[in-house]
C-alpha positions as CSV (number, residue, x, y, z in Angstrom):
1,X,78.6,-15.1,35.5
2,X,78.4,-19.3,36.2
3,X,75.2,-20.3,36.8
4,X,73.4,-23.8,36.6
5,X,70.8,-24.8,33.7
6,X,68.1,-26.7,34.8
7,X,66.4,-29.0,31.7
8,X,62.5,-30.2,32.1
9,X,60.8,-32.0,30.0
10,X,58.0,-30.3,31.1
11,X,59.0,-26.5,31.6
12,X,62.3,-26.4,29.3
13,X,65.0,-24.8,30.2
14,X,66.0,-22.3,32.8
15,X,68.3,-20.6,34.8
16,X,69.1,-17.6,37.1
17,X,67.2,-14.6,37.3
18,X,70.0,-12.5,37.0
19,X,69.8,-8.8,36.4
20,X,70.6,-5.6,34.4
21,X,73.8,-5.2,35.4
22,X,74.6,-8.6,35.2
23,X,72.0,-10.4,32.8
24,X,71.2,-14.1,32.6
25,X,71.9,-14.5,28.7
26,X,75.1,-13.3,27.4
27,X,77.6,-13.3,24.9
28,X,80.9,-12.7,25.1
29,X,80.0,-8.9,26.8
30,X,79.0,-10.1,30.1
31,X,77.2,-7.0,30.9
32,X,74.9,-6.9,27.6
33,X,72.7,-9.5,27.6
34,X,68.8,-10.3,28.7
35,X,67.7,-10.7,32.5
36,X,64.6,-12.0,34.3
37,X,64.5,-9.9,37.1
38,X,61.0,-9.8,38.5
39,X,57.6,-11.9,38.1
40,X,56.2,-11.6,34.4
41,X,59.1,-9.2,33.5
42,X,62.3,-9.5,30.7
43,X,65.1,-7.1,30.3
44,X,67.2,-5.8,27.6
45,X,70.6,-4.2,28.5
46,X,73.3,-3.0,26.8
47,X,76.9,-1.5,29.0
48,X,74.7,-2.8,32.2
49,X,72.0,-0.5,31.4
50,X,68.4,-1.1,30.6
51,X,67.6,-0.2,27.1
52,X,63.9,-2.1,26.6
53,X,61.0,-3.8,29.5
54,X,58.7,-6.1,28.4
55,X,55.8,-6.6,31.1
56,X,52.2,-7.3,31.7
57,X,51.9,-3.8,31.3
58,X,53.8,-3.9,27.9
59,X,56.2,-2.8,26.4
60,X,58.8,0.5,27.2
61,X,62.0,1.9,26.6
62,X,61.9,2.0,22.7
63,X,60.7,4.6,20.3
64,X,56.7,3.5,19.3
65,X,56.4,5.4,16.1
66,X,53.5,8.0,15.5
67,X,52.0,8.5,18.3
68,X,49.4,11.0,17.7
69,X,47.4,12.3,15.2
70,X,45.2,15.7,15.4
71,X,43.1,17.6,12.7
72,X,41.7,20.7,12.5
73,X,39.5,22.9,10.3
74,X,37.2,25.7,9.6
75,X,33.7,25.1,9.4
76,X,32.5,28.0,7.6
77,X,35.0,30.8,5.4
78,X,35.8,34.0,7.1
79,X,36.6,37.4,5.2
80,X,39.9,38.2,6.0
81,X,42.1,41.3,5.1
82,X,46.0,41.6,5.3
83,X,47.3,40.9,8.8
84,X,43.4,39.2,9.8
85,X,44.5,36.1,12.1
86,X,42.6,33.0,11.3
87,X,40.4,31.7,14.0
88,X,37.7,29.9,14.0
89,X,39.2,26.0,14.4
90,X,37.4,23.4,14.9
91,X,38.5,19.8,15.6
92,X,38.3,17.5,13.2
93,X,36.4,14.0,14.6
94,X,34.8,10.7,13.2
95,X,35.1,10.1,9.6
96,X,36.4,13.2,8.9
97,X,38.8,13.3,11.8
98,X,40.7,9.9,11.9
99,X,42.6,11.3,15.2
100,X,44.8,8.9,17.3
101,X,46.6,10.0,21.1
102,X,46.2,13.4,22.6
103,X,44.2,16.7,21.1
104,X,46.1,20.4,20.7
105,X,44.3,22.5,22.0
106,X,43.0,26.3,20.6
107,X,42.0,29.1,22.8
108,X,41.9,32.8,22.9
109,X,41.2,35.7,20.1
110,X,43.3,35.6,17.8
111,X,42.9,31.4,18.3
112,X,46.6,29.5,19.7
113,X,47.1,26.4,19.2
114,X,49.3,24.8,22.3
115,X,50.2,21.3,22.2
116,X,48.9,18.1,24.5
117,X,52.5,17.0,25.4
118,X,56.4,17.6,24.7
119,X,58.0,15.6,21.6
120,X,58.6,16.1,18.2
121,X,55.9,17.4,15.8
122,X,55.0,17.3,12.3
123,X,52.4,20.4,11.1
124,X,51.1,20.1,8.0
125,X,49.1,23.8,7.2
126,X,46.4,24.3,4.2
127,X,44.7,27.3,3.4
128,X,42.0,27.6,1.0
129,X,41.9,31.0,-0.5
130,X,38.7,32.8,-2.9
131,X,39.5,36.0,-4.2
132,X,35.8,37.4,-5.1
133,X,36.7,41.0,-6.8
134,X,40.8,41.8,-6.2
135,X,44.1,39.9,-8.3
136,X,46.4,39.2,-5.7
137,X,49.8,39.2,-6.1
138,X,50.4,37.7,-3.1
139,X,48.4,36.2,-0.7
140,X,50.4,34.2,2.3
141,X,49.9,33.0,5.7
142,X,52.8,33.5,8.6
143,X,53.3,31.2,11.1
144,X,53.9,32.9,14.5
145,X,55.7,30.3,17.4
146,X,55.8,31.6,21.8
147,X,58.6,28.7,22.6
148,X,59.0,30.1,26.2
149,X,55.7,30.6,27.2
150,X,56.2,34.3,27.6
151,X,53.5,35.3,26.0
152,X,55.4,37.2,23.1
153,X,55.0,35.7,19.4
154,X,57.6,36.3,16.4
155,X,57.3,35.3,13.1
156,X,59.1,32.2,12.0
157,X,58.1,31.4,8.6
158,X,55.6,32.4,5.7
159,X,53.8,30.9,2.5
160,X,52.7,32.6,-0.4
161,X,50.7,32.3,-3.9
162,X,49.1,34.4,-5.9
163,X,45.4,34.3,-7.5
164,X,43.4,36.0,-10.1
165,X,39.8,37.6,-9.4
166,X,37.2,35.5,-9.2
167,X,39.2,31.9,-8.6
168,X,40.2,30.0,-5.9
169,X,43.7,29.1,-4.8
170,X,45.7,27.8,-2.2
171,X,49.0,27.7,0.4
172,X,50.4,24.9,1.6
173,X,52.9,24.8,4.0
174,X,55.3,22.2,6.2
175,X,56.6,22.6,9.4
176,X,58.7,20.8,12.5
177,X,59.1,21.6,16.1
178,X,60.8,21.0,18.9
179,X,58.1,20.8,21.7
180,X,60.3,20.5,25.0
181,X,57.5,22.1,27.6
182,X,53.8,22.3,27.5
183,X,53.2,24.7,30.6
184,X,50.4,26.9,30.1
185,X,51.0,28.4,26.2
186,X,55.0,27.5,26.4
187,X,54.7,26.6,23.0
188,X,51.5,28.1,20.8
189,X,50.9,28.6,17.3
190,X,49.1,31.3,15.2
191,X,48.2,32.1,11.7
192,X,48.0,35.3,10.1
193,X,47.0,36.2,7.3
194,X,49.1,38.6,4.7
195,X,47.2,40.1,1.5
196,X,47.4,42.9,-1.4
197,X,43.1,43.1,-0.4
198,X,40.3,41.6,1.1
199,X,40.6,37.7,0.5
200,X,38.4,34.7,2.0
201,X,39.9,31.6,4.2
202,X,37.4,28.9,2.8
203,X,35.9,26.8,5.1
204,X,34.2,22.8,4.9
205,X,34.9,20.1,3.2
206,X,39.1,20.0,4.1
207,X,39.3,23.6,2.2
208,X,41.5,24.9,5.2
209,X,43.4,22.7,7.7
210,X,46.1,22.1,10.0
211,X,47.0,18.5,10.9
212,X,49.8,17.3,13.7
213,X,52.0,14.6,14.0
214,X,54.1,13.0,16.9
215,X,56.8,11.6,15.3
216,X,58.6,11.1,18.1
217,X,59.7,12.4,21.6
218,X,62.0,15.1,22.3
């Protein structure tokens, strides 16, 4: 590419408008470089292709980082025997809450979570467990995923602890997914509950949560 560079004293210095394929600044790779190709717009592009816009608008093509942020809770503990789901959720809001982007959302009986858009999640579960009368050997949550929006749930992972009568305990448990369609429940979540007796899901104060995080798109 040849082009003419006007200098002002004024203004500075400028030249052609170019384009993706063909950008205005250069190296030695004529076909990566930066273009100006519209009014208030700059282009970055690599092989002739466009890899970043800045505009009025702002800024797209690159990876923003965390884009969302959701928590939920239970209010108030429910009484819960083996295979009990949790419901009950509540969103998490103000100074409690500290959510950024778009909500999940929880509906039905036993409660689903589905989730606001497609990309790459982060679930971070915590269960607050009271044992009032009964030693538990185990006490566990499983995490139950519908990918395919199908309606059917299986089983894809499971956290346990054990507790003593009379004390309080707790699971915690990590997980990342794949969200490549939101349509209707095309990707839910549920929690059930597995036991050796009756055992209480405690509620308030953070006891029990479930928190989500875009990391990233899909």
């Amino acid at each position: 590419l040849i082009m003419a560079l006007n200098i002002n004293g004024t203004t500075g210095i400028s030249g052609v408008d170019a384009s993706v394929s063909a950008p205005a600044l250069t190296g030695t790779d004529s076909n990566s470089g930066i273009s100006f190709p519209s009014a208030d717009t700059i282009k970055f592009s690599t092989g002739g292709v466009e890899r970043m816009s800045i505009t009025n608008s702002g800024v797209s093509g690159i990876t923003q980082g965390i884009t969302m942020v959701d928590s939920w809770g239970l209010d108030s503990g429910q009484s819960l025997n083996s295979n009990d789901y949790i419901s009950g959720w509540v969103r998490r809001t103000g100074t409690h809450g500290g959510n950024v982007g778009g909500a999940m959302s929880v509906s039905g009986t036993p409660n689903v979570f589905t989730f606001p858009s497609t990309g790459l999640y982060l679930m971070m579960l915590s269960i607050g467990w009271y044992s009032a009368s009964v030693t538990h050997p185990y006490a566990g949550v499983k995490v139950y995923l519908d990918d395919d929006g199908d309606g059917s749930f299986s089983q894809v992972s499971s956290y346990y602890s054990s507790m003593q009568s009379g004390q309080y305990g707790r699971v915690v448990g990590n997980e990342l997914f794949d969200v490549t369609s939101v349509s209707g429940s095309a990707f839910g979540l549920k929690f059930q509950v597995e036991t050796a007796g009756a055992i209480s899901a405690q509620g308030g104060q953070g006891r029990t949560s479930a928190i989500f995080i875009k990391y990233g798109d899909t």
